[in-house]
Backbone bond lengths (Angstrom), bond angles and torsions (degrees), N, CA, C in turn:
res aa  C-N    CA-C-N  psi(-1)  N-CA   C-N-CA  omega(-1)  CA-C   N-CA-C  phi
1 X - - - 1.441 - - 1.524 108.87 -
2 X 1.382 120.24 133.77 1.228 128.92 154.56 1.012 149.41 -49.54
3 X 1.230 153.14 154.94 1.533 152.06 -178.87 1.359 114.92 -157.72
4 X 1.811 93.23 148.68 1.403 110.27 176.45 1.524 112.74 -149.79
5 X 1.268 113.80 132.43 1.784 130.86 169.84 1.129 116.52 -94.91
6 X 1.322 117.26 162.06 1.716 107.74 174.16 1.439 96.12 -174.00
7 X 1.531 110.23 149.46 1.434 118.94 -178.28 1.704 100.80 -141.71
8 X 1.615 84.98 125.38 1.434 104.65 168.86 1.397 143.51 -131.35
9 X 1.230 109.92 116.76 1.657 103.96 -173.73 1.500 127.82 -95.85
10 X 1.127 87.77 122.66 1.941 123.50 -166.01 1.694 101.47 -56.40
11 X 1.353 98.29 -40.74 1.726 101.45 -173.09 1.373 110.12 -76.07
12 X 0.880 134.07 -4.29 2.264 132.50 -167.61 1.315 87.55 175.20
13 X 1.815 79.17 -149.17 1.094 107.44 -173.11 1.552 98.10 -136.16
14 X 1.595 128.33 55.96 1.344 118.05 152.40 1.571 145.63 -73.89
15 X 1.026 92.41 167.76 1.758 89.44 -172.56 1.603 121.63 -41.28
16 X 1.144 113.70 159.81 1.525 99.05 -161.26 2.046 83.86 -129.93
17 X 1.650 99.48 117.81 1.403 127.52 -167.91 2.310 92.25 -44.38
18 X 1.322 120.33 102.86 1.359 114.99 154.79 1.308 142.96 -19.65
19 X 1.526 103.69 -71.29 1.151 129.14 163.74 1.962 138.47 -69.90
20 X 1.359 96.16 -30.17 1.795 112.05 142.53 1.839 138.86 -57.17
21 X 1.614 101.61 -24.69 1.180 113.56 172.98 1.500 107.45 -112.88
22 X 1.510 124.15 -8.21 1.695 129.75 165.19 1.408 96.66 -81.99
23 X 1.518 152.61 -42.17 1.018 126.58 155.28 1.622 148.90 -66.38
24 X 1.395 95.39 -12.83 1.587 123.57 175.39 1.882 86.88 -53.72
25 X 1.551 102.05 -75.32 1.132 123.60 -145.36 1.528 100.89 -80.44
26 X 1.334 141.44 -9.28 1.406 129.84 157.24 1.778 122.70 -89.45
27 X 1.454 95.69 -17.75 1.322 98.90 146.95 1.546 154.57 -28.71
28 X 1.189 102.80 -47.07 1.613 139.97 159.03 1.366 117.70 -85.70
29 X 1.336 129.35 15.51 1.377 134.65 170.30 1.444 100.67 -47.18
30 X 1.013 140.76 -44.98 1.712 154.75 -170.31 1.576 92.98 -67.24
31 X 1.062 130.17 -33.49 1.699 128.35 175.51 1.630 127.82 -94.96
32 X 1.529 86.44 -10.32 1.673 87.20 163.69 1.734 105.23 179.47
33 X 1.170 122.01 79.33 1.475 151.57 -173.37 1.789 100.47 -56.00
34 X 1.861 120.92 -22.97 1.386 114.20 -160.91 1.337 101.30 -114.54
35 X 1.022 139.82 28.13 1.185 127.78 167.70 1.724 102.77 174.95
36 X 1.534 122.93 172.63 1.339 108.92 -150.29 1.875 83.39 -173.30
37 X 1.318 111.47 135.69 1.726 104.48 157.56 1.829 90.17 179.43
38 X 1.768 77.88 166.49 1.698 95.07 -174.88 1.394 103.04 -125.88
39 X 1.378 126.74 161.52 1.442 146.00 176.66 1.344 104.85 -103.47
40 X 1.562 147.17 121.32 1.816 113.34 139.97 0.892 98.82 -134.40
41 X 1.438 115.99 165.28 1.399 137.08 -154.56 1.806 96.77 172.44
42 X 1.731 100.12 143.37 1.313 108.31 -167.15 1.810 108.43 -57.69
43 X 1.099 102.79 131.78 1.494 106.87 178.34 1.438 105.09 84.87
44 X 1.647 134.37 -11.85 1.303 108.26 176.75 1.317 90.34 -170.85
45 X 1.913 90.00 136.00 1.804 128.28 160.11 0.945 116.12 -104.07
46 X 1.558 110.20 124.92 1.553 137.77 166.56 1.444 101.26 -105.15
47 X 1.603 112.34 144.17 1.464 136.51 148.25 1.604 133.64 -167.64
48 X 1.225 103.77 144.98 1.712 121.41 -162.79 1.155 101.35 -117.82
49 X 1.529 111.31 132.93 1.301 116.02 145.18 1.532 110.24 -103.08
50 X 1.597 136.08 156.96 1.388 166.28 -130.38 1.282 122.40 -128.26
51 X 1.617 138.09 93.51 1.358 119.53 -165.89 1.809 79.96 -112.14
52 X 1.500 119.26 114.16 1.511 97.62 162.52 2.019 106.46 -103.61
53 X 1.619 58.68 127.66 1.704 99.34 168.38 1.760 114.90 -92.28
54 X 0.988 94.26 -79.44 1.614 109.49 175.03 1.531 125.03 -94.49
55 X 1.356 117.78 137.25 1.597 97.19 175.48 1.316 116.92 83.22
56 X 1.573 132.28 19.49 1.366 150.46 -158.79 1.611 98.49 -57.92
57 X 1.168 112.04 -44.78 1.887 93.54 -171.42 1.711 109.84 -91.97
58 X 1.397 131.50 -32.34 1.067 158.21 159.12 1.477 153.21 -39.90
59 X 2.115 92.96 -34.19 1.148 115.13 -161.64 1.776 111.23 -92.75
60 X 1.645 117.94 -0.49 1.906 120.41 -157.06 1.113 84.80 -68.27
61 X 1.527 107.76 145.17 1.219 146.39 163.12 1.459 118.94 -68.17
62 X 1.288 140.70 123.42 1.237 106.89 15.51 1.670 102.40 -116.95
63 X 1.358 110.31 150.68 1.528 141.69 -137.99 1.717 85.97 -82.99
64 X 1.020 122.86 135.57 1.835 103.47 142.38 1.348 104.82 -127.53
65 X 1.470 99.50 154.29 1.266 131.18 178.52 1.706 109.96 -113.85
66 X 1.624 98.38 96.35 1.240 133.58 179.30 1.987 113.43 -51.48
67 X 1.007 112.15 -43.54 1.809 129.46 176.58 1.662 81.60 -56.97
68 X 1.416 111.70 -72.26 1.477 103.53 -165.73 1.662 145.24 -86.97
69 X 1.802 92.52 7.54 1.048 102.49 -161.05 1.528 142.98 75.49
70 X 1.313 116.74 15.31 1.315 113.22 -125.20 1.769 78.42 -126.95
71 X 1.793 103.32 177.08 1.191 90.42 154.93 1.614 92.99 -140.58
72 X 1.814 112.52 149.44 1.584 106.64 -168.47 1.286 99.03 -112.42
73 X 0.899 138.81 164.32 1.860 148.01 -152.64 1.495 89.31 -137.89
């Protein structure tokens, strides 16, 4: 099973602490041991840990979807 943390600040858009969301997110090593990444951006931290199940060579995060330009998490 997968996992994800995230920290967000309600007041602005300040810096979002590095090392507070690198421990959030290695924390959950037990929820996803294969893969690992962080987001930041002012006012907000994203991070996943990776259980691959399906899609083992194929599946790292984060995905893009080329038709749409996009990128999927």
């Amino acid at each position: 099973m997968c996992g994800i943390a995230g920290i967000f600040d309600t007041q602005g858009r300040r810096p979002i602490d590095a090392p507070t969301l690198n421990r959030m997110t290695d924390s959950m090593v037990h929820r996803g041991p294969d893969g690992r990444g962080v987001h930041l951006e002012p006012g907000l931290g994203l991070g996943h840990r990776r259980l691959s199940i399906i899609d083992l060579a194929g599946g790292a995060q984060p995905m893009h979807d080329q038709q749409m330009g996009t990128v999927v998490a």
